[in-house]
MARSELUM-733057 format. One line per 5 residues: for each residue y, x, z of C-alpha. Coordinates in Angstrom, 3 decimals, padded with zeros to 6 digits. Each point is the difference from the previous one (the first is absolute). Layout:
Y X Z ~ ...
***
This chain:
001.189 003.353 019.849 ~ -001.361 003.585 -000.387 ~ -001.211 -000.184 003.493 ~ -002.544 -002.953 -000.802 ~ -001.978 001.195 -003.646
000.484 003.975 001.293 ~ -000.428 -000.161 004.092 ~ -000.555 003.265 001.435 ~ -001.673 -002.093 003.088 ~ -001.264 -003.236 000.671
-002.301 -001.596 001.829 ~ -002.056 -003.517 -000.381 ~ 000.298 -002.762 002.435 ~ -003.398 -001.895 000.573 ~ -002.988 002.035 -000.881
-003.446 -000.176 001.676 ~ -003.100 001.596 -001.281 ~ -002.070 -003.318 -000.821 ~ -000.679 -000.152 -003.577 ~ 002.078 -002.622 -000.703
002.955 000.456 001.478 ~ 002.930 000.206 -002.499 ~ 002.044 002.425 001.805 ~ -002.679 002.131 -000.224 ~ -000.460 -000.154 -003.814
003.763 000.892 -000.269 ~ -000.465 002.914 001.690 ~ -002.827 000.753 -001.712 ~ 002.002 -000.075 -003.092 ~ 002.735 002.000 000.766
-002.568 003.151 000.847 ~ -002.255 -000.624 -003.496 ~ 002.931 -000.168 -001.767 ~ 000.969 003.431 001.362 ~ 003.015 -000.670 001.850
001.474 003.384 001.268 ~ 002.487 -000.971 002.909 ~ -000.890 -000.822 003.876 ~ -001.820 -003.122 000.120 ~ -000.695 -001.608 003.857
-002.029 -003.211 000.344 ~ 000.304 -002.640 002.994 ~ -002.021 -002.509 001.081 ~ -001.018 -001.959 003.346 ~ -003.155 002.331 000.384
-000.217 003.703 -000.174 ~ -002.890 001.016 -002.958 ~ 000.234 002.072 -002.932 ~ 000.542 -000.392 -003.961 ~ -001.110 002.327 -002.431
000.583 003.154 002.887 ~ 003.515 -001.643 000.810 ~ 000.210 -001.446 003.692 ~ 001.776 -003.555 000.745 ~ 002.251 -000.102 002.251
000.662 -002.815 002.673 ~ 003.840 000.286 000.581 ~ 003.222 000.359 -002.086 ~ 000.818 002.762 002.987 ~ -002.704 002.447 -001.089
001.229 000.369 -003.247 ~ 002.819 002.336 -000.789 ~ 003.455 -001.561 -000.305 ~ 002.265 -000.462 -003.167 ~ -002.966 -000.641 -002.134
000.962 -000.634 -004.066 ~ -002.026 -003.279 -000.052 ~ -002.078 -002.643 001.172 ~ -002.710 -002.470 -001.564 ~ -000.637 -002.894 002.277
-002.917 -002.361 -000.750 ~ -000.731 -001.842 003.561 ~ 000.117 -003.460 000.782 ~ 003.605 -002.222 -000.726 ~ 000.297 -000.308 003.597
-000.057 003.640 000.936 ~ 002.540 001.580 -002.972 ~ 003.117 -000.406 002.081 ~ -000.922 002.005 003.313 ~ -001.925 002.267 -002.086
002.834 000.227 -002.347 ~ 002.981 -000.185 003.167 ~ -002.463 003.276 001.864 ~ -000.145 002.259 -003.655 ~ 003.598 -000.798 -000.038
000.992 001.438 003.023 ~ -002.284 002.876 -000.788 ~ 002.419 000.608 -003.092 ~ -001.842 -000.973 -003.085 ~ 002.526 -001.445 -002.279
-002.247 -001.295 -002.829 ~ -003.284 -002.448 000.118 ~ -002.374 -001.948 -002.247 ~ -001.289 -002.788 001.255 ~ -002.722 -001.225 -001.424
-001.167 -003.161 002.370 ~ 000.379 -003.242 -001.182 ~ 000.757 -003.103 002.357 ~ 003.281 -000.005 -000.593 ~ 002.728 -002.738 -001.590
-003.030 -000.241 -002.762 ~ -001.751 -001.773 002.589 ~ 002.132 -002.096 002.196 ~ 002.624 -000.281 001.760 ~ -001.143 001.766 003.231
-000.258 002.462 -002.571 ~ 003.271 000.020 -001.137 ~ 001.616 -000.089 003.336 ~ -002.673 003.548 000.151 ~ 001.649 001.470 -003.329
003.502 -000.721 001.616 ~ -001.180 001.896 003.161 ~ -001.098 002.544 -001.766 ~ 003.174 000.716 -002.709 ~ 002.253 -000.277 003.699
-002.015 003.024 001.203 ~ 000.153 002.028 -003.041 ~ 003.762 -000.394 000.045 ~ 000.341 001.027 004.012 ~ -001.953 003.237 -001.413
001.597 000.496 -003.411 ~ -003.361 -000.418 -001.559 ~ -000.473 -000.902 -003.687 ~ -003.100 -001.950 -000.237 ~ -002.560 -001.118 -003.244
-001.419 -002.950 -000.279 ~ -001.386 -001.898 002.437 ~ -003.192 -001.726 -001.169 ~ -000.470 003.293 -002.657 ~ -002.858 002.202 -001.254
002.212 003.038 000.458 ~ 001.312 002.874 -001.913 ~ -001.530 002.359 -002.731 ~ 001.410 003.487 -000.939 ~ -002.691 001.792 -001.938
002.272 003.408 000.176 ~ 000.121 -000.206 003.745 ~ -003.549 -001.372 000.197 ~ 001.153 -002.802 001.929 ~ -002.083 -002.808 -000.499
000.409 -002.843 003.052 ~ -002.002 -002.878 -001.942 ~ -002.693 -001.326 002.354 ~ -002.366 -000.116 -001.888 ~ -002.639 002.390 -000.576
001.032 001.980 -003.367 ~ -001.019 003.338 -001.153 ~ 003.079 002.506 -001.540 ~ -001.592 -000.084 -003.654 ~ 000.388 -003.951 -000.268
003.829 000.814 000.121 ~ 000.535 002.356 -002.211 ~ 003.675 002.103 000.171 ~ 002.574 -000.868 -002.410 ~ 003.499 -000.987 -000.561
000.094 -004.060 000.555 ~ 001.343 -001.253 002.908 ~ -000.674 -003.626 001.270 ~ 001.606 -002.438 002.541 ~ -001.686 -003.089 000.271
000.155 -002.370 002.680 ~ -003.529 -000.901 -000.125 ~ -002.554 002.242 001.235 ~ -002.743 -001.463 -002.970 ~ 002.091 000.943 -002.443
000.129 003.704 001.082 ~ -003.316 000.502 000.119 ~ -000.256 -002.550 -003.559 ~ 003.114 002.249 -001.776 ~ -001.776 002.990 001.576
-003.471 -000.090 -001.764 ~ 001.658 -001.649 -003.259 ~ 001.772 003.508 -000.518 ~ -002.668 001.952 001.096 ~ -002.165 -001.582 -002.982
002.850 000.451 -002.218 ~ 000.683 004.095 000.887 ~ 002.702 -000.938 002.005 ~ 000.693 001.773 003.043 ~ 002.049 -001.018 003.356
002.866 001.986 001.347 ~ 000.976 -002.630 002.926 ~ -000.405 -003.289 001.145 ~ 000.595 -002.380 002.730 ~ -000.287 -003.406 000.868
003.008 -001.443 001.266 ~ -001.878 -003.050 001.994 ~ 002.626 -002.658 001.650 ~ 002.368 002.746 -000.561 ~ 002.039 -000.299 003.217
002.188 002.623 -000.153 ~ -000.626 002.459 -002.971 ~ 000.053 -002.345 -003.418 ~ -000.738 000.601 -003.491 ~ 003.301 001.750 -001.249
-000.104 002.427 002.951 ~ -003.488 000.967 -001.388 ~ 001.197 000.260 -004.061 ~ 003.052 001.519 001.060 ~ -002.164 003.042 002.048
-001.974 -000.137 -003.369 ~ 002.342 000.124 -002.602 ~ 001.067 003.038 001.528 ~ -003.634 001.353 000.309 ~ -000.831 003.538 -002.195
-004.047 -000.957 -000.005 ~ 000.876 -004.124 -000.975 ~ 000.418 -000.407 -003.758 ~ -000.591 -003.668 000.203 ~ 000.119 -002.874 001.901
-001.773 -002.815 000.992 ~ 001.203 -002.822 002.283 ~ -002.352 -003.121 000.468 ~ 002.293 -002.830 002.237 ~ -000.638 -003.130 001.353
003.564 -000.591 001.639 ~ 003.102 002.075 -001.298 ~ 002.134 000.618 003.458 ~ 002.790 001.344 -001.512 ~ 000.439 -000.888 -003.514
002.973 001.252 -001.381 ~ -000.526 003.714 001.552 ~ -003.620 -000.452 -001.871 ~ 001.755 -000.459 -003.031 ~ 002.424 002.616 000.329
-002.220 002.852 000.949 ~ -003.039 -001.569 -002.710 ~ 002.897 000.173 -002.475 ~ 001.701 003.326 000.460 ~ -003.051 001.656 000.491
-000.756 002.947 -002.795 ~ -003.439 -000.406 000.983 ~ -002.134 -003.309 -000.982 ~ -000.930 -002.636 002.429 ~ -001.741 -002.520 -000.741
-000.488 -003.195 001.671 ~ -002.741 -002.223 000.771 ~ 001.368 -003.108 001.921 ~ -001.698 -003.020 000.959 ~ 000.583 -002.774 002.634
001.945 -002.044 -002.824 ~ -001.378 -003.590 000.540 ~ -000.534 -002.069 002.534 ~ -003.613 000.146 000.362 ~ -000.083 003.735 000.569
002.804 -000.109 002.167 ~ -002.054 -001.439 002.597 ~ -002.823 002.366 -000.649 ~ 002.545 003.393 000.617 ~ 001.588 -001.748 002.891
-002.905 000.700 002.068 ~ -000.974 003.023 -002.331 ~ 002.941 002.306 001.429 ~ 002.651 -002.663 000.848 ~ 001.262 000.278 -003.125
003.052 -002.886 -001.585 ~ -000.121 -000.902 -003.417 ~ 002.158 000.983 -002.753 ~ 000.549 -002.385 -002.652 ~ -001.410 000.655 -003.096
002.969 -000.693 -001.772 ~ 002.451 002.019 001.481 ~ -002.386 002.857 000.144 ~ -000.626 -000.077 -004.154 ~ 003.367 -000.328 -000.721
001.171 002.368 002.216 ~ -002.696 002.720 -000.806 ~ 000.332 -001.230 -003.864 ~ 004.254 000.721 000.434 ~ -000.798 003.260 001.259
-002.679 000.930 -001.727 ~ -002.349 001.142 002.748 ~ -003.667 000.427 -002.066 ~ -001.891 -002.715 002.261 ~ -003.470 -000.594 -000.129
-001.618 -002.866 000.286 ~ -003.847 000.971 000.834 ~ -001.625 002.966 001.110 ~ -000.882 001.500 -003.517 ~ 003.330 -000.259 -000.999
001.216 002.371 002.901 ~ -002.747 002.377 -001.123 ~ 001.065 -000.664 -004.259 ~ 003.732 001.241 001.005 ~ -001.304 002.667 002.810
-001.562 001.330 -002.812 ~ 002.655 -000.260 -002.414 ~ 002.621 001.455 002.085 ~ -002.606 003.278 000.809 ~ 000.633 000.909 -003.880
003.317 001.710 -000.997 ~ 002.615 -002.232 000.103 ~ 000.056 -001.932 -003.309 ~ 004.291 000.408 -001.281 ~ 000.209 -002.141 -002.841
-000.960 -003.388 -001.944 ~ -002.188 001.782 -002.428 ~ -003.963 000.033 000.336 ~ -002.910 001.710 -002.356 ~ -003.383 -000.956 -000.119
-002.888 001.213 -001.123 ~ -003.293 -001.426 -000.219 ~ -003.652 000.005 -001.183 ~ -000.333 -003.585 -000.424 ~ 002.272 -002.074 -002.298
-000.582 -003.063 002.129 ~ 001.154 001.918 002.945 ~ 002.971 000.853 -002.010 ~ 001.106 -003.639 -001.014 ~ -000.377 -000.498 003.917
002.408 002.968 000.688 ~ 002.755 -001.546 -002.352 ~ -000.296 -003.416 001.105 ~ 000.335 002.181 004.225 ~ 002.699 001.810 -001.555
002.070 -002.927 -001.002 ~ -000.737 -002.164 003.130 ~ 001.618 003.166 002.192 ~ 002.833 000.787 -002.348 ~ -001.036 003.013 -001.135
000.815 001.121 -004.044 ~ -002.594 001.871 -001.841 ~ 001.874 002.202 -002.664 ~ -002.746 001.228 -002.714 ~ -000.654 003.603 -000.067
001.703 002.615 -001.839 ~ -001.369 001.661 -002.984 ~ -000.371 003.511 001.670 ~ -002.646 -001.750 002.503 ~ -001.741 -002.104 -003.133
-000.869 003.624 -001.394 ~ -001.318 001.160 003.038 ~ -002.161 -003.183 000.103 ~ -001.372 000.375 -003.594 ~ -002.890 002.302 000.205
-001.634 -001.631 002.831 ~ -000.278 -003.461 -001.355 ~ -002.854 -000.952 -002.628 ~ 002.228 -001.604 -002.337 ~ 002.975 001.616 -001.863
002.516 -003.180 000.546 ~ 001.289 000.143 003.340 ~ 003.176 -002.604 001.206 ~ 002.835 000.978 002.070 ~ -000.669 -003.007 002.064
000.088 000.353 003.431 ~ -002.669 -000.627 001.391 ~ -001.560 002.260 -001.565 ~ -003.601 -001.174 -000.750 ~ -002.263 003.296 000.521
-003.466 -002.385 -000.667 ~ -000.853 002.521 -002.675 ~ 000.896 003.237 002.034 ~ -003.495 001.204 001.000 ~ 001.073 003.080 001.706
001.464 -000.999 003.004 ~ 001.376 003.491 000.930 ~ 002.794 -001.620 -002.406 ~ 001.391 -001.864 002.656 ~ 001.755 002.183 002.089
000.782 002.284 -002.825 ~ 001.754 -003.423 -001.576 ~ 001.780 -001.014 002.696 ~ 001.286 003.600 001.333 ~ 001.342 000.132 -003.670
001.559 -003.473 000.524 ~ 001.362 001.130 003.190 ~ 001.381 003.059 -001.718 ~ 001.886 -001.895 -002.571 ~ 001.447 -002.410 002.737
-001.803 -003.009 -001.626 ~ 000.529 -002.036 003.059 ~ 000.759 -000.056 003.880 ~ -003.317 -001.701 000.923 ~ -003.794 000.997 -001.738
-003.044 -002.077 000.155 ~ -003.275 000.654 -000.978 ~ -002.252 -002.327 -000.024 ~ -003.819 001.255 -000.364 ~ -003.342 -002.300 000.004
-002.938 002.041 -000.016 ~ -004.235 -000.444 001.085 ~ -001.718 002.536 002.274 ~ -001.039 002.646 -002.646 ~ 003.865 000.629 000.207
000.738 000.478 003.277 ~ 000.409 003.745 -000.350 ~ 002.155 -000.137 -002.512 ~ 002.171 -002.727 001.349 ~ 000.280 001.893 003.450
001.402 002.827 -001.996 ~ 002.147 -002.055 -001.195 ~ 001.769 -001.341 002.821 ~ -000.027 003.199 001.854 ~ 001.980 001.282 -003.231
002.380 -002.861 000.339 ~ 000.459 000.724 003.557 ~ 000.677 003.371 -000.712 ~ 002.964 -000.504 -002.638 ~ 001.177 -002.924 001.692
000.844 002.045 002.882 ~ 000.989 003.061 -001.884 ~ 002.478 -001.998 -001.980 ~ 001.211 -002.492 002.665 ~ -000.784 -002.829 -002.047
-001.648 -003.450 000.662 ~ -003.256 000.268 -001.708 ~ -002.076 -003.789 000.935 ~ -004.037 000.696 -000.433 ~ -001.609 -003.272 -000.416
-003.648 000.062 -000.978 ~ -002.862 -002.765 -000.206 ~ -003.219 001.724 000.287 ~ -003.138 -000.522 002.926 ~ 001.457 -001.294 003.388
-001.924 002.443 001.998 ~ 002.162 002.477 -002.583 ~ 003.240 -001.289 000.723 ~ -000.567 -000.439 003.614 ~ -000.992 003.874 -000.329
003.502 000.942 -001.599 ~ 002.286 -001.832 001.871 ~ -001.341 001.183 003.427 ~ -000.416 003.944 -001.316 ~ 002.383 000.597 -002.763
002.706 000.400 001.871 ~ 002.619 -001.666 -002.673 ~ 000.375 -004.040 -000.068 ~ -002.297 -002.249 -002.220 ~ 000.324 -002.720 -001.381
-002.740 -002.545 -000.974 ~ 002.310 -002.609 -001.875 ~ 002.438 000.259 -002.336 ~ 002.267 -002.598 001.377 ~ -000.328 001.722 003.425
001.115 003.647 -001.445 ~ 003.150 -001.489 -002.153 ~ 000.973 -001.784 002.675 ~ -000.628 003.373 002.780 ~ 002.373 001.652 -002.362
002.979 -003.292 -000.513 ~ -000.144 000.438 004.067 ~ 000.662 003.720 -000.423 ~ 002.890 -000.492 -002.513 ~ 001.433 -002.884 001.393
-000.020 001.863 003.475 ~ 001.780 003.184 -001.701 ~ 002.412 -001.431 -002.096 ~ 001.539 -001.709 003.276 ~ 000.118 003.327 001.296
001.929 001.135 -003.043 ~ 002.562 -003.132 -000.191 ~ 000.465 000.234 004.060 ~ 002.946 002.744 -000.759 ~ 001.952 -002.737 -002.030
-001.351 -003.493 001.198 ~ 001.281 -000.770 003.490 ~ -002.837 -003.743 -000.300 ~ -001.668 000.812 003.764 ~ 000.710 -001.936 002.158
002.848 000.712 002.863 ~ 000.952 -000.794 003.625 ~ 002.848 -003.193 -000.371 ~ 002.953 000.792 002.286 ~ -000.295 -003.758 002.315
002.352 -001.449 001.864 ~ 000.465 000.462 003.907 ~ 000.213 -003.929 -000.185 ~ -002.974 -000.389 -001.564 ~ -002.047 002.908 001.614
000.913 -002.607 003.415 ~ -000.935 -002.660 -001.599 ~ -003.578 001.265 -000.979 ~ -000.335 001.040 003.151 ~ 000.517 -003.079 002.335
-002.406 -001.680 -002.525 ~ -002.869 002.817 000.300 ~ 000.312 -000.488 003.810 ~ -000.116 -003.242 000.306 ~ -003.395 -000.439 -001.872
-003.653 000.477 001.134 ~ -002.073 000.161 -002.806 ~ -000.562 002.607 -002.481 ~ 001.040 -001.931 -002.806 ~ 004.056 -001.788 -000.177
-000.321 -003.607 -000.058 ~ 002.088 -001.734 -002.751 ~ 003.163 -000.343 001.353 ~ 000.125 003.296 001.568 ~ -000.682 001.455 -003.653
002.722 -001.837 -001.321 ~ 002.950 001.305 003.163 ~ -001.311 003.322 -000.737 ~ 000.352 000.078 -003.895 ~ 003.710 -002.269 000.164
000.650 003.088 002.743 ~ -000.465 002.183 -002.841 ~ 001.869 -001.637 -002.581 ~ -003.229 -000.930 -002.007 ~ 000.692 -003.474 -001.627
-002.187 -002.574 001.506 ~ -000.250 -003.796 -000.833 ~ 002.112 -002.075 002.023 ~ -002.077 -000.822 003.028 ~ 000.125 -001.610 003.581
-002.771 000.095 003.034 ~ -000.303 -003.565 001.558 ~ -001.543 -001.878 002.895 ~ -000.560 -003.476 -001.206 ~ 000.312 -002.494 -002.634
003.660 -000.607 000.471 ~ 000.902 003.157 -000.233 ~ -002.060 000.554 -003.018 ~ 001.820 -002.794 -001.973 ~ 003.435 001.204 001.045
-000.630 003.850 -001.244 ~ -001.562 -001.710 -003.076 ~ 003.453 -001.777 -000.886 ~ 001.438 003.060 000.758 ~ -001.257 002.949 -001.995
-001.458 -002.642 -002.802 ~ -002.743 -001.867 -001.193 ~ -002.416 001.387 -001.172 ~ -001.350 001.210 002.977 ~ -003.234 001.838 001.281
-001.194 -000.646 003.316 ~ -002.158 002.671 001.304 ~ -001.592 000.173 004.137 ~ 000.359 003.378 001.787 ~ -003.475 000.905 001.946
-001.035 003.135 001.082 ~ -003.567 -001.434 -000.397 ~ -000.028 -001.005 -003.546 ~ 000.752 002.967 -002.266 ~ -000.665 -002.667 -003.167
001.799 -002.914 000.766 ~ -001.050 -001.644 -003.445 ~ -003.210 -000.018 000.914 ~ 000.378 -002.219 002.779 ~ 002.705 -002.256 -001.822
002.779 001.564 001.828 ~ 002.234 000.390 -002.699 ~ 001.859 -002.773 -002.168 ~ 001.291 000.833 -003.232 ~ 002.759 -001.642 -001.973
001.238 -002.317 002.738 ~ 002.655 -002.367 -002.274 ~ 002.725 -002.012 001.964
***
């Protein structure tokens, strides 16, 4: 997958020079973002962009060409796609929507299109995407206008399957100092899926996290496998888990539900850290860019004592102990406090501490004396203090780094202030207790799985199946036309599989309803089987409790 975030060449299908063509902005992108490999452009009409010429047939360009961004209309992807082929690209993005999102002429496109791809060997992203991002590579196929400093370069990687959410996930971390490495949106996700994407990631050097936002999983159990084995974190963002947004994502990206059920408990078993809105992702983003955090044991420091009642009631809710201090780090705390009676209660209040160069000096000394595997300060301060409190976190920055601990900043102070820090101090901030206790239970919980993995064999594995049953499936899957197994074909393929099911019989008629009735025994449910009513209670097409 080196070939599509590092391309040495590639070219982009579609451009024009009016202002408003997409194609155009795309390209436009990849030269502002400083993109150092041969880029070609194609188009219908010859013309120029920013000094590079468009070109008017797949022939003039040079053959065996690393990759190719397509954003044309539906209808034109597969010859475009069939002639780039032949030319020997091997890898594309296309962008264009129109697809099985759509309808079903679009589907019967998306087929097309997949059928050439295989013919040529090509690997393909989305369709229906907003393209690839590789801030190393200066790759940036989004098309829409964006200049390089909105994105700044860092070491999160997203795949989401909505192109919003990119750009959404994309200024959320540039407000919070948080830099991109790669992303891509995956789109309908024909041919390359989610777990190809983590599993190029996990082995990544410039990814240190992960973020995946999904409205369909394609291949669950590989998800699982990869999300679980992975030293790195991923975190997950899915949605499409009722019915109601179901219909929304199927004509979003042609997206199928996952139950919201299954994907709890199954995320909950494996402990995957999931979140569940956007500034969750960006709490445990921020979490998991702090040292990893290796044990159960937190210390917290803080200027306000109702801040500190806060932090033990945080502390509790995420499992974390707070051990009191040690005398050795009580003396060191004595001469900065205004009062002679200090208690080795952690949190330690520091509301009488009026020289705030104590803090780092405290908690480095803390640090040194192993007082716990997480620290968090937590510091409310007005403007007059902002120099100070700058100082402050830089310090904190500084020995967090130097020591390779987790050191949590959370401060209350101005908004304009706090907006200030997070964007240009370069270290995660937190502006809520409960967010930075529970940045950190992410980090630990994520790390301690890492540490059990040599002696816990919990993930999940492949189940050996039988031939028999493999069959079995089989004839079922082909003999249906929708998306979605009606009832009774559920049922063949789970008693294929040995799962228990209730005793259960299709029928045609009333007769034959009564017979199966006598046979299996009353009670009975009677249930209709309709490929048009996903529901049935809702239209009365279910009877419960059904007595002799």
């Amino acid at each position: 997958m080196n070939q599509i975030f590092y391309p040495r060449s590639m070219v982009v299908v579609g451009v024009s020079e009016k202002a408003d063509n997409l194609a155009r902005h795309i390209a436009e992108n990849i030269i502002q973002f400083g993109y150092k490999g041969e880029l070609f452009l194609l188009g219908r009409n010859e013309g120029t962009i920013l000094n590079r010429p468009i070109y008017t047939s797949v022939a003039q360009l040079p053959p065996a060409l690393d990759l190719a961004v397509i954003l044309t209309p539906a209808a034109t992807v597969p010859g475009l796609l069939d002639e780039l082929g032949a030319h020997g690209i091997r890898f594309a993005v296309i962008e264009s929507s129109g697809f099985s999102e759509f309808s079903k002429e679009g589907a019967i496109l998306e087929e097309e299109i997949y059928r050439i791809a295989q013919k040529w060997d090509m690997r393909l992203v989305g369709p229906n995407c907003i393209g690839i991002i590789c801030t190393e590579s200066g790759i940036c196929t989004i098309f829409v206008p964006t200049a390089p400093e909105e994105i700044p370069h860092g070491s999160i990687s997203l795949v989401s399957q909505s192109g919003g959410v990119v750009l959404t996930c994309i200024d959320l971390l540039a407000a919070a100092g948080l830099g991109i490495s790669k992303s891509v949106s995956v789109g309908n996700k024909i041919d390359l899926k989610e777990s190809d994407y983590l599993r190029y990631l996990i082995d990544d050097e410039t990814t240190r996290v992960i973020l995946l936002y999904l409205e369909s999983i394609v291949e669950g159990r590989q998800l699982v496998e990869l999300t679980v084995q992975s030293p790195k974190p991923v975190i997950v963002y899915k949605s499409n888990t009722s019915q109601a947004s179901a219909q929304i994502a199927q004509s979003h990206t042609a997206a199928l539900a996952n139950d919201e059920g299954i994907v709890n408990a199954a995320f909950r078993q494996f402990g995957i850290t999931r979140a569940m809105t956007f500034r969750e992702m960006m709490i445990y983003s921020k979490g998991f860019m702090l040292p990893p955090v290796r044990g159960n044991r937190l210390a917290v420091f803080s200027r306000s004592g109702g801040h500190a009642i806060i932090a033990v009631d945080c502390a509790s809710q995420f499992g974390f102990e707070l051990p009191p201090y040690s005398d050795e780090l009580i003396e060191v705390a004595k001469p900065f406090f205004r009062v002679n009676v200090i208690e080795r209660m952690n949190p330690l209040d520091l509301g009488t501490v009026f020289n705030f160069d104590a803090y780092p000096i405290l908690i480095e000394e803390a640090i040194r004396l192993n007082q716990a595997d997480a620290y968090l300060l937590i510091f409310n301060y007005r403007r007059e203090t902002i120099p100070v409190a700058r100082a402050v976190a830089e310090k904190l920055k500084s020995l967090s780094r130097q020591y390779q601990v987790p050191i949590a900043l959370c401060y209350f102070t101005e908004t304009d202030e706090v907006n200030y820090l997070e964007k240009n101090l370069g270290f995660p901030l937190f502006s809520e207790v409960y967010e930075a206790v529970q940045a950190l239970a992410a980090s630990r919980d994520h790390f301690q799985r890492i540490a059990q993995r040599q002696t816990e064999q919990n993930q999940p594995s492949a189940v050996s199946l039988p031939q028999d049953a493999r069959h079995k499936a089989h004839w079922v899957l082909s003999h249906t036309t929708s998306a979605v197994l009606s009832l009774d074909q559920a049922m063949q393929v789970c008693e294929a599989y040995g799962l228990p099911v209730a005793p259960w019989a299709k029928v045609y008629n009333l007769t034959q309803a009564v017979e199966v009735s006598a046979r299996i025994g009353y009670p009975v449910v009677v249930k209709a089987i309709s490929e048009q009513a996903t529901h049935k209670t809702d239209i009365g097409a279910v009877a419960l409790n059904i007595a002799d």
